[in-house]
C-alpha positions in Angstrom: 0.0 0.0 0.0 1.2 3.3 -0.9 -0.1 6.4 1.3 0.8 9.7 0.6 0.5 13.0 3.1 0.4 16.4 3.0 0.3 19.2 5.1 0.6 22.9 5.1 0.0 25.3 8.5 0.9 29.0 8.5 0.0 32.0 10.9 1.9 34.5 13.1 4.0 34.7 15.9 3.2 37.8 18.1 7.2 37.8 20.4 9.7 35.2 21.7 8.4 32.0 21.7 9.1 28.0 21.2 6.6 25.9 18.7 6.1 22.3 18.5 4.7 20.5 15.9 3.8 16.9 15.5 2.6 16.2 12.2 5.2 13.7 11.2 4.6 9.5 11.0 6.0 8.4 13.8 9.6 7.3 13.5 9.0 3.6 12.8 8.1 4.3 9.2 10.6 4.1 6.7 9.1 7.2 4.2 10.0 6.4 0.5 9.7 10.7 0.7 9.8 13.0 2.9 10.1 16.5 3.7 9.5 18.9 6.3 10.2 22.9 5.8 9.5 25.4 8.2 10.1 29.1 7.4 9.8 32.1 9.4 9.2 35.5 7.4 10.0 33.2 4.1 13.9 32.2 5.8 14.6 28.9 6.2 14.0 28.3 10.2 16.7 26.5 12.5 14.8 23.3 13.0 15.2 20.6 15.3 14.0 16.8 16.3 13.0 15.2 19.3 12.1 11.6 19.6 9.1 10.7 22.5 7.2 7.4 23.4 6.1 5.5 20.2 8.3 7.1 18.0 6.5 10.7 18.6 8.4 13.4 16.5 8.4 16.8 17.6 9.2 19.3 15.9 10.8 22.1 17.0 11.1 25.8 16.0 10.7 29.5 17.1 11.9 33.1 17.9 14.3 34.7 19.6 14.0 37.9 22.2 14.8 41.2 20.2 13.2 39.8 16.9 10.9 42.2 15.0 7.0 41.0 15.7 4.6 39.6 14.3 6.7 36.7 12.4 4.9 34.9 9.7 5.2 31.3 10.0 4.7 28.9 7.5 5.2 24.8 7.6 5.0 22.5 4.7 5.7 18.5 5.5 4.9 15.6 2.7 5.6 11.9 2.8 5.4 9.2 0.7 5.3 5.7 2.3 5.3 2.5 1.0 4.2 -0.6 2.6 3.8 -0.8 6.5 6.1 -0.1 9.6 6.6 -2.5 12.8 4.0 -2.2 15.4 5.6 0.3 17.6 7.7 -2.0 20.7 5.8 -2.3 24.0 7.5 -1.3 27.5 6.4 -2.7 30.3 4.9 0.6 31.4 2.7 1.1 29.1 0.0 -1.0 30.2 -0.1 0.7 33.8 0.5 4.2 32.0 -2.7 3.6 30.3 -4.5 2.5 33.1 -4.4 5.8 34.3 -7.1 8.9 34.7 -5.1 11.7 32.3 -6.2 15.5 31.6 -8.9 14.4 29.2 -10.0 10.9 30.3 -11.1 11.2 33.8 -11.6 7.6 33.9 -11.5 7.5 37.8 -14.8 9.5 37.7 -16.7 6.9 35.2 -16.4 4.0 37.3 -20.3 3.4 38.4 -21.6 4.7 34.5 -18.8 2.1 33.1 -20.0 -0.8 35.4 -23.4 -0.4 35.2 -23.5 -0.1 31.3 -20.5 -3.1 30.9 -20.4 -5.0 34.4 -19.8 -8.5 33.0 -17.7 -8.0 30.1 -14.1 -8.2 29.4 -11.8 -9.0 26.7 -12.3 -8.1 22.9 -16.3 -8.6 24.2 -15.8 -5.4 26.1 -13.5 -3.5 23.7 -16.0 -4.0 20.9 -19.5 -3.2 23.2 -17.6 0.0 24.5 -16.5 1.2 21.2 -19.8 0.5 20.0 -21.9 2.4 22.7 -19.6 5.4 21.8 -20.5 5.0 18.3 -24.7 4.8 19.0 -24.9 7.5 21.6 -22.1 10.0 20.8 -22.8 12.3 17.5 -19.9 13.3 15.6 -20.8 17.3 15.5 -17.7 19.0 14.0 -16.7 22.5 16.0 -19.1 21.0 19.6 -16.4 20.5 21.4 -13.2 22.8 22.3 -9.7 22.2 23.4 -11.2 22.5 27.1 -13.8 19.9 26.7 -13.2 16.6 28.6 -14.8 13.3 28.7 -17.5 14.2 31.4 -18.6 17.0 29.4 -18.5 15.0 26.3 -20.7 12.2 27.8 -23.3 15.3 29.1 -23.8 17.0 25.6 -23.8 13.6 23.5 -21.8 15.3 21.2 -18.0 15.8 20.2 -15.5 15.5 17.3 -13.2 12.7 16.7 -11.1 13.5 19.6 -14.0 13.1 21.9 -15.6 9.9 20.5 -11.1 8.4 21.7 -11.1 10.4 24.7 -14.6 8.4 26.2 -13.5 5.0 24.6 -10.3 5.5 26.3 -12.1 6.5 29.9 -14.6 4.0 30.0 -12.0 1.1 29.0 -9.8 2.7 31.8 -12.6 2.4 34.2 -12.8 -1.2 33.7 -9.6 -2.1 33.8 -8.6 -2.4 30.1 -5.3 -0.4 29.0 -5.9 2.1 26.7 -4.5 5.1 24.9 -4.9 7.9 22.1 -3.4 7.8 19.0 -3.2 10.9 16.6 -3.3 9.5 12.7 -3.3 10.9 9.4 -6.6 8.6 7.9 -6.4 8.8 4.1 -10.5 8.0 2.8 -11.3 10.0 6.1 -14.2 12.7 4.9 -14.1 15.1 5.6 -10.4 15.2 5.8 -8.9 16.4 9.0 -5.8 14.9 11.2 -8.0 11.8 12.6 -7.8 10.7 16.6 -8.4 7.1 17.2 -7.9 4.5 20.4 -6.1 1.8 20.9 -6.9 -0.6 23.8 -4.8 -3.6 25.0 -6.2 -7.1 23.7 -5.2 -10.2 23.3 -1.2 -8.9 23.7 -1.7 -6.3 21.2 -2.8 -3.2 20.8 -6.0 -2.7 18.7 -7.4 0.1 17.3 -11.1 1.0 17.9 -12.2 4.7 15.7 -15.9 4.6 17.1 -16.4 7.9 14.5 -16.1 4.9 11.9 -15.0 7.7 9.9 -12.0 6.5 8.2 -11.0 2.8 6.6 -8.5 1.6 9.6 -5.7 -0.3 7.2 -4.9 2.9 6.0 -4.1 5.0 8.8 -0.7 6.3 9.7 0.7 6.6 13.6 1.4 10.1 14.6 1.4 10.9 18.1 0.6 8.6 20.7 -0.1 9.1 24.0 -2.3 9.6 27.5 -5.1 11.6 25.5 -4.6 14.5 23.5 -2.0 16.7 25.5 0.3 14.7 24.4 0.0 14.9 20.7 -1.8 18.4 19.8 -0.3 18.5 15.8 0.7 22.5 17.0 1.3 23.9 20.7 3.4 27.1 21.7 5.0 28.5 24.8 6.1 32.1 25.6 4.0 34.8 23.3 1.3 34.6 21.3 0.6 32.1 18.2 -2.5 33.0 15.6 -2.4 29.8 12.8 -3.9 31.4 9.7 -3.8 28.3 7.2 -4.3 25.2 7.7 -4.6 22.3 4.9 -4.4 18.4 5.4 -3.9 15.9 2.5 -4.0 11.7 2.9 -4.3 9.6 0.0 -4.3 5.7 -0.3 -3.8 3.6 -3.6 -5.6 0.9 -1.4 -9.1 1.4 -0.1 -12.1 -0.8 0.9 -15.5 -0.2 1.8 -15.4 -1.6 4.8 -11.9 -0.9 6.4 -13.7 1.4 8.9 -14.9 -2.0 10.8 -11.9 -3.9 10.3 -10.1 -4.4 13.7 -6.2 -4.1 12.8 -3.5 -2.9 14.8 -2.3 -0.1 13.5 1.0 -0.3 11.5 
Protein backbone atom coordinates (compact mmCIF):
# COMPACT_ATOMS: atom_id res chain seq x y z
CA UNK A 1 0.00 0.00 0.00
CA UNK A 2 1.18 3.28 -0.85
CA UNK A 3 -0.11 6.41 1.27
CA UNK A 4 0.78 9.70 0.61
CA UNK A 5 0.47 13.03 3.06
CA UNK A 6 0.44 16.38 3.04
CA UNK A 7 0.35 19.21 5.13
CA UNK A 8 0.58 22.91 5.09
CA UNK A 9 -0.03 25.26 8.52
CA UNK A 10 0.95 28.99 8.51
CA UNK A 11 0.04 32.02 10.89
CA UNK A 12 1.93 34.46 13.08
CA UNK A 13 3.95 34.71 15.95
CA UNK A 14 3.22 37.85 18.10
CA UNK A 15 7.18 37.78 20.37
CA UNK A 16 9.71 35.21 21.71
CA UNK A 17 8.43 31.97 21.67
CA UNK A 18 9.05 27.97 21.21
CA UNK A 19 6.64 25.85 18.67
CA UNK A 20 6.09 22.29 18.53
CA UNK A 21 4.74 20.55 15.86
CA UNK A 22 3.78 16.87 15.51
CA UNK A 23 2.60 16.21 12.18
CA UNK A 24 5.23 13.68 11.19
CA UNK A 25 4.56 9.55 10.99
CA UNK A 26 6.00 8.44 13.81
CA UNK A 27 9.62 7.27 13.55
CA UNK A 28 8.98 3.64 12.79
CA UNK A 29 8.14 4.30 9.22
CA UNK A 30 10.61 4.14 6.71
CA UNK A 31 9.10 7.24 4.18
CA UNK A 32 10.01 6.43 0.46
CA UNK A 33 9.66 10.73 0.73
CA UNK A 34 9.83 12.99 2.90
CA UNK A 35 10.12 16.49 3.65
CA UNK A 36 9.48 18.92 6.32
CA UNK A 37 10.18 22.88 5.84
CA UNK A 38 9.50 25.41 8.16
CA UNK A 39 10.11 29.13 7.41
CA UNK A 40 9.78 32.13 9.36
CA UNK A 41 9.19 35.52 7.42
CA UNK A 42 9.98 33.22 4.08
CA UNK A 43 13.86 32.21 5.76
CA UNK A 44 14.58 28.90 6.24
CA UNK A 45 14.01 28.28 10.18
CA UNK A 46 16.73 26.52 12.55
CA UNK A 47 14.85 23.25 13.04
CA UNK A 48 15.17 20.55 15.30
CA UNK A 49 13.99 16.83 16.27
CA UNK A 50 12.98 15.24 19.27
CA UNK A 51 12.10 11.61 19.61
CA UNK A 52 9.15 10.67 22.52
CA UNK A 53 7.22 7.40 23.42
CA UNK A 54 6.11 5.54 20.18
CA UNK A 55 8.29 7.11 18.03
CA UNK A 56 6.51 10.73 18.55
CA UNK A 57 8.38 13.35 16.54
CA UNK A 58 8.40 16.82 17.63
CA UNK A 59 9.21 19.31 15.88
CA UNK A 60 10.76 22.11 16.96
CA UNK A 61 11.07 25.84 16.00
CA UNK A 62 10.71 29.54 17.15
CA UNK A 63 11.87 33.12 17.87
CA UNK A 64 14.25 34.70 19.58
CA UNK A 65 14.04 37.91 22.24
CA UNK A 66 14.78 41.18 20.22
CA UNK A 67 13.19 39.76 16.93
CA UNK A 68 10.93 42.15 15.01
CA UNK A 69 7.02 41.00 15.69
CA UNK A 70 4.59 39.56 14.27
CA UNK A 71 6.70 36.73 12.40
CA UNK A 72 4.94 34.90 9.71
CA UNK A 73 5.17 31.31 10.00
CA UNK A 74 4.71 28.94 7.51
CA UNK A 75 5.19 24.82 7.64
CA UNK A 76 4.96 22.47 4.74
CA UNK A 77 5.69 18.53 5.49
CA UNK A 78 4.91 15.62 2.71
CA UNK A 79 5.58 11.95 2.78
CA UNK A 80 5.42 9.24 0.66
CA UNK A 81 5.26 5.73 2.29
CA UNK A 82 5.28 2.51 0.99
CA UNK A 83 4.17 -0.64 2.64
CA UNK A 84 3.76 -0.84 6.45
CA UNK A 85 6.08 -0.08 9.61
CA UNK A 86 6.61 -2.55 12.78
CA UNK A 87 3.97 -2.24 15.40
CA UNK A 88 5.60 0.26 17.60
CA UNK A 89 7.69 -2.02 20.66
CA UNK A 90 5.80 -2.31 24.04
CA UNK A 91 7.48 -1.34 27.50
CA UNK A 92 6.38 -2.73 30.31
CA UNK A 93 4.85 0.59 31.42
CA UNK A 94 2.70 1.09 29.10
CA UNK A 95 0.02 -0.95 30.25
CA UNK A 96 -0.06 0.69 33.80
CA UNK A 97 0.46 4.16 32.04
CA UNK A 98 -2.70 3.58 30.29
CA UNK A 99 -4.52 2.49 33.09
CA UNK A 100 -4.44 5.83 34.27
CA UNK A 101 -7.09 8.86 34.72
CA UNK A 102 -5.15 11.74 32.35
CA UNK A 103 -6.16 15.50 31.56
CA UNK A 104 -8.91 14.45 29.17
CA UNK A 105 -9.95 10.89 30.26
CA UNK A 106 -11.10 11.19 33.78
CA UNK A 107 -11.61 7.61 33.94
CA UNK A 108 -11.55 7.51 37.84
CA UNK A 109 -14.78 9.50 37.73
CA UNK A 110 -16.69 6.88 35.17
CA UNK A 111 -16.44 4.01 37.34
CA UNK A 112 -20.34 3.42 38.36
CA UNK A 113 -21.58 4.67 34.52
CA UNK A 114 -18.77 2.13 33.06
CA UNK A 115 -19.96 -0.78 35.40
CA UNK A 116 -23.41 -0.37 35.19
CA UNK A 117 -23.47 -0.13 31.31
CA UNK A 118 -20.48 -3.08 30.85
CA UNK A 119 -20.40 -4.95 34.39
CA UNK A 120 -19.82 -8.53 33.02
CA UNK A 121 -17.65 -7.99 30.13
CA UNK A 122 -14.09 -8.19 29.35
CA UNK A 123 -11.78 -8.98 26.66
CA UNK A 124 -12.34 -8.13 22.89
CA UNK A 125 -16.35 -8.62 24.24
CA UNK A 126 -15.79 -5.39 26.08
CA UNK A 127 -13.49 -3.53 23.70
CA UNK A 128 -16.02 -3.98 20.90
CA UNK A 129 -19.46 -3.17 23.16
CA UNK A 130 -17.56 -0.01 24.46
CA UNK A 131 -16.52 1.15 21.24
CA UNK A 132 -19.83 0.45 19.98
CA UNK A 133 -21.86 2.37 22.72
CA UNK A 134 -19.64 5.38 21.84
CA UNK A 135 -20.53 4.96 18.32
CA UNK A 136 -24.74 4.77 19.00
CA UNK A 137 -24.88 7.49 21.65
CA UNK A 138 -22.12 10.01 20.76
CA UNK A 139 -22.84 12.30 17.53
CA UNK A 140 -19.91 13.25 15.57
CA UNK A 141 -20.78 17.27 15.48
CA UNK A 142 -17.69 19.00 14.02
CA UNK A 143 -16.69 22.50 16.04
CA UNK A 144 -19.15 20.98 19.57
CA UNK A 145 -16.39 20.50 21.35
CA UNK A 146 -13.17 22.83 22.30
CA UNK A 147 -9.73 22.16 23.44
CA UNK A 148 -11.17 22.47 27.11
CA UNK A 149 -13.79 19.89 26.70
CA UNK A 150 -13.21 16.61 28.59
CA UNK A 151 -14.78 13.34 28.66
CA UNK A 152 -17.46 14.21 31.36
CA UNK A 153 -18.65 16.96 29.38
CA UNK A 154 -18.47 14.98 26.27
CA UNK A 155 -20.71 12.21 27.81
CA UNK A 156 -23.27 15.28 29.06
CA UNK A 157 -23.76 16.97 25.56
CA UNK A 158 -23.81 13.63 23.46
CA UNK A 159 -21.78 15.32 21.16
CA UNK A 160 -17.97 15.81 20.17
CA UNK A 161 -15.47 15.46 17.25
CA UNK A 162 -13.21 12.75 16.65
CA UNK A 163 -11.13 13.51 19.64
CA UNK A 164 -13.97 13.09 21.85
CA UNK A 165 -15.56 9.89 20.53
CA UNK A 166 -11.09 8.44 21.68
CA UNK A 167 -11.08 10.42 24.71
CA UNK A 168 -14.63 8.41 26.17
CA UNK A 169 -13.46 5.03 24.56
CA UNK A 170 -10.34 5.53 26.30
CA UNK A 171 -12.08 6.50 29.91
CA UNK A 172 -14.60 4.00 30.02
CA UNK A 173 -12.00 1.05 29.00
CA UNK A 174 -9.82 2.74 31.84
CA UNK A 175 -12.58 2.37 34.16
CA UNK A 176 -12.76 -1.17 33.72
CA UNK A 177 -9.64 -2.07 33.82
CA UNK A 178 -8.64 -2.44 30.12
CA UNK A 179 -5.27 -0.38 28.98
CA UNK A 180 -5.95 2.07 26.67
CA UNK A 181 -4.46 5.12 24.87
CA UNK A 182 -4.85 7.93 22.13
CA UNK A 183 -3.36 7.81 18.97
CA UNK A 184 -3.18 10.92 16.61
CA UNK A 185 -3.29 9.45 12.70
CA UNK A 186 -3.31 10.94 9.38
CA UNK A 187 -6.62 8.58 7.85
CA UNK A 188 -6.44 8.77 4.15
CA UNK A 189 -10.51 8.01 2.76
CA UNK A 190 -11.27 10.02 6.11
CA UNK A 191 -14.25 12.69 4.90
CA UNK A 192 -14.08 15.13 5.56
CA UNK A 193 -10.42 15.19 5.80
CA UNK A 194 -8.87 16.37 8.98
CA UNK A 195 -5.79 14.89 11.16
CA UNK A 196 -7.99 11.80 12.55
CA UNK A 197 -7.81 10.71 16.61
CA UNK A 198 -8.39 7.10 17.23
CA UNK A 199 -7.94 4.47 20.42
CA UNK A 200 -6.09 1.76 20.92
CA UNK A 201 -6.93 -0.55 23.76
CA UNK A 202 -4.82 -3.63 24.97
CA UNK A 203 -6.24 -7.05 23.71
CA UNK A 204 -5.23 -10.18 23.32
CA UNK A 205 -1.23 -8.93 23.69
CA UNK A 206 -1.71 -6.27 21.24
CA UNK A 207 -2.79 -3.23 20.79
CA UNK A 208 -5.96 -2.67 18.72
CA UNK A 209 -7.42 0.06 17.29
CA UNK A 210 -11.09 1.01 17.90
CA UNK A 211 -12.17 4.69 15.73
CA UNK A 212 -15.93 4.60 17.12
CA UNK A 213 -16.45 7.93 14.54
CA UNK A 214 -16.06 4.93 11.90
CA UNK A 215 -15.00 7.66 9.85
CA UNK A 216 -12.02 6.49 8.19
CA UNK A 217 -10.98 2.78 6.57
CA UNK A 218 -8.47 1.56 9.59
CA UNK A 219 -5.75 -0.31 7.23
CA UNK A 220 -4.88 2.91 6.00
CA UNK A 221 -4.07 4.96 8.84
CA UNK A 222 -0.65 6.25 9.75
CA UNK A 223 0.65 6.62 13.62
CA UNK A 224 1.43 10.12 14.59
CA UNK A 225 1.45 10.89 18.09
CA UNK A 226 0.56 8.56 20.68
CA UNK A 227 -0.11 9.07 24.03
CA UNK A 228 -2.32 9.64 27.48
CA UNK A 229 -5.08 11.64 25.47
CA UNK A 230 -4.64 14.47 23.46
CA UNK A 231 -2.05 16.75 25.51
CA UNK A 232 0.32 14.68 24.36
CA UNK A 233 -0.02 14.89 20.67
CA UNK A 234 -1.81 18.45 19.76
CA UNK A 235 -0.27 18.52 15.84
CA UNK A 236 0.67 22.47 17.02
CA UNK A 237 1.28 23.90 20.71
CA UNK A 238 3.38 27.11 21.65
CA UNK A 239 5.03 28.47 24.76
CA UNK A 240 6.12 32.12 25.63
CA UNK A 241 3.95 34.85 23.27
CA UNK A 242 1.29 34.56 21.33
CA UNK A 243 0.55 32.12 18.25
CA UNK A 244 -2.49 32.96 15.61
CA UNK A 245 -2.39 29.82 12.76
CA UNK A 246 -3.87 31.37 9.71
CA UNK A 247 -3.77 28.34 7.22
CA UNK A 248 -4.34 25.16 7.74
CA UNK A 249 -4.56 22.28 4.94
CA UNK A 250 -4.39 18.38 5.38
CA UNK A 251 -3.85 15.85 2.53
CA UNK A 252 -3.98 11.69 2.86
CA UNK A 253 -4.34 9.63 -0.02
CA UNK A 254 -4.29 5.73 -0.29
CA UNK A 255 -3.83 3.61 -3.57
CA UNK A 256 -5.62 0.90 -1.44
CA UNK A 257 -9.08 1.44 -0.13
CA UNK A 258 -12.10 -0.81 0.89
CA UNK A 259 -15.53 -0.20 1.80
CA UNK A 260 -15.40 -1.60 4.83
CA UNK A 261 -11.94 -0.91 6.36
CA UNK A 262 -13.71 1.41 8.93
CA UNK A 263 -14.87 -2.00 10.77
CA UNK A 264 -11.91 -3.92 10.31
CA UNK A 265 -10.07 -4.35 13.71
CA UNK A 266 -6.24 -4.13 12.80
CA UNK A 267 -3.47 -2.94 14.83
CA UNK A 268 -2.33 -0.10 13.51
CA UNK A 269 0.99 -0.29 11.46
Amino acid sequence: MRRTLHTTLSGDLDGPLTVYAIVAAAAAYAPTQESLVVTLDGEPADLSQLVGPHGTRLHCFGTEPGTAHPVHFALAYDAVLDGEAAPPLDDPVDLPTYLRPSRYCESDRLGRFARTQFGGLTGAALIEAVSGWVHDNVAYVPGSTGPSHSTLDVLESRRGVCRDHAHLVISLLRARNTPARFVSVWAPGLAPMEFHAVAEAWSDGQWQVLDPTRLAPRRTMVRIATGRDAADSAFLSSYGAGLRLTGYTVRAEADELRADDHLAPVVLT
